[in-house]
C-alpha positions as CSV (number, residue, x, y, z in Angstrom):
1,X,-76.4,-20.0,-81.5
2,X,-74.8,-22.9,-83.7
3,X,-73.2,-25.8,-82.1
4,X,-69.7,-24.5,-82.9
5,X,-69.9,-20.7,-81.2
6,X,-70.4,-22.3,-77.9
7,X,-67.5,-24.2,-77.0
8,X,-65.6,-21.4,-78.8
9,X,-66.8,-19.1,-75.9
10,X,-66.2,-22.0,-73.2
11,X,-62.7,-21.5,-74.7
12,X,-62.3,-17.7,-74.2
13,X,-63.7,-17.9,-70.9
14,X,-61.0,-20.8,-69.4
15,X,-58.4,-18.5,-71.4
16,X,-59.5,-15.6,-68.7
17,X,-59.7,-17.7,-66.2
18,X,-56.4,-19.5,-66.6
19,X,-54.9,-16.0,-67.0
20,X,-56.2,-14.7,-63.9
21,X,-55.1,-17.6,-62.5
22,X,-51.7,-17.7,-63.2
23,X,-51.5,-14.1,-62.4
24,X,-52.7,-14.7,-58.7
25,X,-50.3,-17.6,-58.0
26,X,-47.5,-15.4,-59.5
27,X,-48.6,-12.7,-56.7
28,X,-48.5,-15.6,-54.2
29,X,-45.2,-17.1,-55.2
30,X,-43.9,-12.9,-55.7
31,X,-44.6,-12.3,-51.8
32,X,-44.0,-15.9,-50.7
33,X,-40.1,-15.2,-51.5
34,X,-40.3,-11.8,-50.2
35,X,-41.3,-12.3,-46.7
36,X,-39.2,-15.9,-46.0
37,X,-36.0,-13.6,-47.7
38,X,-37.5,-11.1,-44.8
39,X,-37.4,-14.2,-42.4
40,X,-34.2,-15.0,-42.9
41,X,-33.0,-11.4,-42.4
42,X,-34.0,-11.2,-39.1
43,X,-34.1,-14.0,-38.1
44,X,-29.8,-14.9,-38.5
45,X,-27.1,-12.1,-38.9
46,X,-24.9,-14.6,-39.7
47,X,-26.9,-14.8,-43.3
48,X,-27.2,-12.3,-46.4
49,X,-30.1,-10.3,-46.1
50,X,-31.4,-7.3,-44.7
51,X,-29.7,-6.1,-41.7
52,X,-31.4,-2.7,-40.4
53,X,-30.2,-0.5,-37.7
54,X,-33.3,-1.4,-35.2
55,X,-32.0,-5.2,-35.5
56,X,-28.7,-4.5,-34.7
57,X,-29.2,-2.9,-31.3
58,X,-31.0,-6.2,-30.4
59,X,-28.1,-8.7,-30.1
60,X,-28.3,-10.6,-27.4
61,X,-27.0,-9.4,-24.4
62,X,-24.1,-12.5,-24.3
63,X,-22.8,-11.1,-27.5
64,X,-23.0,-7.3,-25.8
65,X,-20.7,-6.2,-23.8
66,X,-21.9,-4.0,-21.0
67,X,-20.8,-0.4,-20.3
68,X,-19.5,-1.6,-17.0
69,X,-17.3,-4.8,-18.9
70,X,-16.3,-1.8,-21.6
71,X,-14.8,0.2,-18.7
72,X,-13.0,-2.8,-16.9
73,X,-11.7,-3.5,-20.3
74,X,-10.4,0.1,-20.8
75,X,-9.1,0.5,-17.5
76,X,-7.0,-2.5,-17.9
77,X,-5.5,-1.8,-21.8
78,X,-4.8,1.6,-20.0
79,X,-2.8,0.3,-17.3
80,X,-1.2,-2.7,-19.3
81,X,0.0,0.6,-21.8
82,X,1.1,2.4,-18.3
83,X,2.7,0.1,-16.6
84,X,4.8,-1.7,-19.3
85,X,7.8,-3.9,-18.1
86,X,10.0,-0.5,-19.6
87,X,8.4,1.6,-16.5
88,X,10.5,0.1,-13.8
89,X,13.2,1.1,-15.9
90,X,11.7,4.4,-16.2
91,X,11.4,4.9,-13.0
92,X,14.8,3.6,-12.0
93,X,16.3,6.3,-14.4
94,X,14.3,9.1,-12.7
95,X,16.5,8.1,-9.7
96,X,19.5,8.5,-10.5
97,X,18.7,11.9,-12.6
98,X,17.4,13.1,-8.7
99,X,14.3,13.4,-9.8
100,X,12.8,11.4,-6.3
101,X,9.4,12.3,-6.0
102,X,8.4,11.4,-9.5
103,X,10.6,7.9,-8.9
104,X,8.8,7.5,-5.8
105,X,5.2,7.8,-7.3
106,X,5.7,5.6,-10.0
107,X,7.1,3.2,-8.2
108,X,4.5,3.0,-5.6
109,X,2.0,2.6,-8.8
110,X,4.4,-0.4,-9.9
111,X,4.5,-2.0,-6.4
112,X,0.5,-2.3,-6.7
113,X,0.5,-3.4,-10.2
114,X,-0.1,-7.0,-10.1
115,X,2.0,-7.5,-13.2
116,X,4.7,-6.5,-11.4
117,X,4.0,-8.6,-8.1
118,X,7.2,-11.1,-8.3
119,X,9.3,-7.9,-7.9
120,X,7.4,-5.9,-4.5
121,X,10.6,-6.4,-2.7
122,X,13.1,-4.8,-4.9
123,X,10.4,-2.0,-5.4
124,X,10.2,-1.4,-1.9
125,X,13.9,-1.5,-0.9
126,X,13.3,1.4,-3.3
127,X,10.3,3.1,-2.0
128,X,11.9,3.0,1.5
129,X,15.1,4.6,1.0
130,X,13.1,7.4,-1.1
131,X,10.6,8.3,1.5
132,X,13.6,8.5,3.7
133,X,14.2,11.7,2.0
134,X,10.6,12.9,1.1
135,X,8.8,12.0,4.2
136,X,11.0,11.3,7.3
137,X,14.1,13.8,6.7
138,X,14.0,17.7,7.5
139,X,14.3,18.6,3.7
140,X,11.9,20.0,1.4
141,X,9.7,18.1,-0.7
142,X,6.9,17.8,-2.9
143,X,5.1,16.0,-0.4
144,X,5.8,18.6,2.2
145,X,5.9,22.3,3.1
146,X,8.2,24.4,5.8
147,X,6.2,26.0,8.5
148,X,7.8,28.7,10.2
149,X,6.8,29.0,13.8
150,X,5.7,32.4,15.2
151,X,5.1,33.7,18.5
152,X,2.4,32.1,20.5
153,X,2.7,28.6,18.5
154,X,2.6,25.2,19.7
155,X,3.3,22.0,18.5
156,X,-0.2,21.1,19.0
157,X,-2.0,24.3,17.7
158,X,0.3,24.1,14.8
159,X,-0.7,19.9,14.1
160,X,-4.1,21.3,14.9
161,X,-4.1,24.4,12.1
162,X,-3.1,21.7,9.3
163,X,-5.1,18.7,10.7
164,X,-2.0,16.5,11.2
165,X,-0.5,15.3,14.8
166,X,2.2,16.9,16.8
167,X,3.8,13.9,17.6
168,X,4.2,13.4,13.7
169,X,5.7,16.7,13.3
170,X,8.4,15.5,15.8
171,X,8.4,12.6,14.2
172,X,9.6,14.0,10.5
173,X,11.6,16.5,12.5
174,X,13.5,14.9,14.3
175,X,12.9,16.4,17.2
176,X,13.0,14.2,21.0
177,X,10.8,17.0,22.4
178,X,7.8,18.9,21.6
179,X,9.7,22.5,22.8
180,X,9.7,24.8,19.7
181,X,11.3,28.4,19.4
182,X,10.0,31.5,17.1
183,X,11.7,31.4,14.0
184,X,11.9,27.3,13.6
185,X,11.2,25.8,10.7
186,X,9.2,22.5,10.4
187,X,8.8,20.2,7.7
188,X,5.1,19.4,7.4
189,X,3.5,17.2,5.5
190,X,0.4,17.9,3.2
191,X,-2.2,15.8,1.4
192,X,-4.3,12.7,2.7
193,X,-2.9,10.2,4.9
194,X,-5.3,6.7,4.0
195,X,-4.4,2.9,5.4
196,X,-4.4,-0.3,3.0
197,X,-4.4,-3.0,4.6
198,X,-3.9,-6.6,2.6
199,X,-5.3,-9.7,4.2
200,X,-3.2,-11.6,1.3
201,X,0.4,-10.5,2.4
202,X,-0.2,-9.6,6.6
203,X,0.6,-5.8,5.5
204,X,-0.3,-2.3,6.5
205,X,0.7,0.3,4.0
206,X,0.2,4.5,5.0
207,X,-0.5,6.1,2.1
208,X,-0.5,9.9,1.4
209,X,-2.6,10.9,-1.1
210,X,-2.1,7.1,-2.5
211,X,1.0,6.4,-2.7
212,X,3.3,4.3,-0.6
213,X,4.9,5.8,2.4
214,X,5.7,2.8,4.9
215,X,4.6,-0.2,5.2
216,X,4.2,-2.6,8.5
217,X,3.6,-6.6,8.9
218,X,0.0,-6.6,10.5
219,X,-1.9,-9.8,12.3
220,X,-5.5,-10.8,11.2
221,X,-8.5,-12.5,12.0
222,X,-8.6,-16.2,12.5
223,X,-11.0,-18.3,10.2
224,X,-11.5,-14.7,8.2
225,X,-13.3,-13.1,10.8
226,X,-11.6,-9.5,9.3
227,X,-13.8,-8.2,7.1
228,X,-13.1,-6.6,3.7
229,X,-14.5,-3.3,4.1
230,X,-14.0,0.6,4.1
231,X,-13.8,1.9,7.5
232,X,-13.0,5.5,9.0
233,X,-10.9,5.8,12.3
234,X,-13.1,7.0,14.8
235,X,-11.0,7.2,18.3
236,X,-7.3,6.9,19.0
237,X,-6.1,5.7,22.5
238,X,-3.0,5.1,24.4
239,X,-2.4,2.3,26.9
240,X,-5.9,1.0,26.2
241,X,-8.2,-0.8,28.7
242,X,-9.1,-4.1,27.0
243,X,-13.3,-4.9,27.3
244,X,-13.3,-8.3,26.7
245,X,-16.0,-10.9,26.8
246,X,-14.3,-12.6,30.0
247,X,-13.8,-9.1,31.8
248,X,-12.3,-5.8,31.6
249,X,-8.9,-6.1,31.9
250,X,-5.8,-2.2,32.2
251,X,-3.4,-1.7,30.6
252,X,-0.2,-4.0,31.8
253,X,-2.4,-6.4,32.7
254,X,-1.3,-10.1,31.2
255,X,-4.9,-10.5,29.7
256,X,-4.8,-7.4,27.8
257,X,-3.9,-8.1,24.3
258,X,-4.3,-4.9,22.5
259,X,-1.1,-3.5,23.4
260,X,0.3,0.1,23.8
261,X,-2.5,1.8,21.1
262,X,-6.1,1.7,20.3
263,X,-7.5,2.7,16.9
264,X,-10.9,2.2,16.6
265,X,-13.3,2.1,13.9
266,X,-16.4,3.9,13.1
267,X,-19.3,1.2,13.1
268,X,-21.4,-0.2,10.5
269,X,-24.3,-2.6,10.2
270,X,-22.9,-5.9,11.8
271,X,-19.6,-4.9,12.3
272,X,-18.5,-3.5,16.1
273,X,-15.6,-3.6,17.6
274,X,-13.3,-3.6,14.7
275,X,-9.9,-1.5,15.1
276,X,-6.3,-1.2,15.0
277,X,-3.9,-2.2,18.0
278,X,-0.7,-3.3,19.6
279,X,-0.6,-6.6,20.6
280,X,0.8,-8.8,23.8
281,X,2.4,-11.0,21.3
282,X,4.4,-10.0,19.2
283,X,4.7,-13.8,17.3
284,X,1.4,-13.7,16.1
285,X,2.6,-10.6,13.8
286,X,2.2,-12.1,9.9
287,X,-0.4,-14.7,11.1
288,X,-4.2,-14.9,11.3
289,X,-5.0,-15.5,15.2
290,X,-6.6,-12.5,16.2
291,X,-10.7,-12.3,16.7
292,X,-11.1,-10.1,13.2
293,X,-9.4,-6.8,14.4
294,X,-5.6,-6.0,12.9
295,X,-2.7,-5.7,14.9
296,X,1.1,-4.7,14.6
297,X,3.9,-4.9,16.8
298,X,4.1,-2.4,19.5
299,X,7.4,0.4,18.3
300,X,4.8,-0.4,15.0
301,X,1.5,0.3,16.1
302,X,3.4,4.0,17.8
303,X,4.8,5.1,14.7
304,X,1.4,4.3,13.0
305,X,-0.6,6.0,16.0
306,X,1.1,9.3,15.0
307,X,-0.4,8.8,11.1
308,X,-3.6,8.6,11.7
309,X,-6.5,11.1,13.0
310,X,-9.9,10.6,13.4
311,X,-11.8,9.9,10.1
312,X,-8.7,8.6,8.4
313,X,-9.7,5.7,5.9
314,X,-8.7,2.2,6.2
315,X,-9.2,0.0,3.7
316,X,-8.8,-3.7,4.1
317,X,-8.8,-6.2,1.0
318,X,-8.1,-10.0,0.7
């Protein structure tokens, strides 16, 4: 070996090794860029990168709406679309072209259509004189159908066959007393009777299959002691004895304040006692004095009374 082949292979050798040096770093700084451009992918939608299927379905959930909050949202776009100021209109029209019962539905959908809340009373000056015709007059309607009475019936057998109440079917028909003849026809009325009752406004509105029938100014609970809840009717009395905490007290008496009817409901957890009655006063009608149950005014609670059966629904909402 001469003096000049040595540092001639000390050169090759740092060549190689500065080679395979340069290589590795450029593997380094090759993967380096990959996996922060990776990173930043994942780690911001906001920025360009790689946004794969997998990472989309993890948004957080305050950017998410929920299937519930997508179902609110649809109901009201819906409604807003249904319900458009034009409706009223709509409605109106279908009046005066006789078409009632249509009128009279849409109308009742209006007059619970908070949109349309600064115009309930012209609504139901409406609904009123409709259901005049539809519910409480002898002729025919949608809402209705004509019974005729055979040999053997009875007012009560006949409320009993089509789960309604004889004194109703008087009611509708006009009639001042429950003596029928073979051959009579009777307007009776189909589909569900149900009770909404609104904390907000002191009102008590009969539906039938749910829309607005009649509507009566109710008393509630001082200090909110009527609860918003879904009840069910489960007994119906006239002249009810009161059973109060300070005694019993009959009908007539001065201490009895539920009045000429009883309507009570079916118990749940916590809440007993809760009904529907007349009252012994009839100034606290449109007020919040009684000890949670709801009350009307006597003729009021009567009329109602011949509404409702057991299991009828009642629901009450602030």
């Amino acid at each position: 070996m001469t003096i000049f082949q040595l540092p001639f292979k000390k050169i090759v050798i740092a060549k190689r090794f500065l080679s395979i040096f340069l290589l590795v770093n450029l593997f380094f700084f090759f993967c380096h860029n990959i996996f922060n451009d990776t990173v930043v992918a994942f780690g911001d939608h906001e920025e360009k990168g790689f946004i794969y299927e997998d990472d989309i379905m993890e948004i957080p959930d305050e950017k998410v709406e929920s299937k519930t909050e997508r179902g609110v949202a649809k109901k009201e776009v819906t409604a807003h679309k249904e319900m458009s100021p034009n409706t009223l209109d709509l409605a109106l029209g279908y009046m005066k072209k006789g078409r009632k019962h249509e009128a009279r539905n849409m109308l009742s959908d209006l007059y619970f259509t908070d949109a349309f809340y600064n115009k309930r009373k012209e609504i139901k000056k409406q609904l009123d004189m409709l259901n005049e015709e539809l519910i409480f007059s002898q002729l025919p309607s949608p809402d209705s159908f004509i019974y005729t009475v055979k040999a053997g019936d009875s007012l009560v057998k006949i409320a009993s066959k089509f789960n309604t109440s004889h004194k109703l079917i008087m009611r509708i028909n006009h009639k001042g007393r429950s003596l029928i003849r073979v051959g009579e026809r009777l307007k009776i009325l189909k589909g569900e009777i149900s009770l909404l009752v609104d904390k907000s406004d002191f009102t008590l509105t009969v539906l039938l299959d749910g829309h607005y029938i009649k509507q009566f100014p109710v008393g509630i609970g001082k200090y909110n002691k009527t609860p918003e809840e879904v009840f069910y009717i489960k007994d119906k009395l006239k002249n009810p004895v009161w059973y109060s905490p300070e005694g019993v007290f009959p009908f007539g008496h001065p201490k009895n304040l539920l009045g000429t009817r009883w309507m009570g409901f079916v118990e749940k957890e916590g809440l007993y006692g809760y009904g529907i009655h007349g009252t012994a006063d009839p100034d606290s009608i449109g007020k919040a004095m009684s000890n949670g149950c709801i009350r009307l005014k006597n003729e009021d609670v009567e009329e109602l009374f011949d509404f409702v059966e057991t299991k009828t629904k009642v629901v009450i909402q602030g």
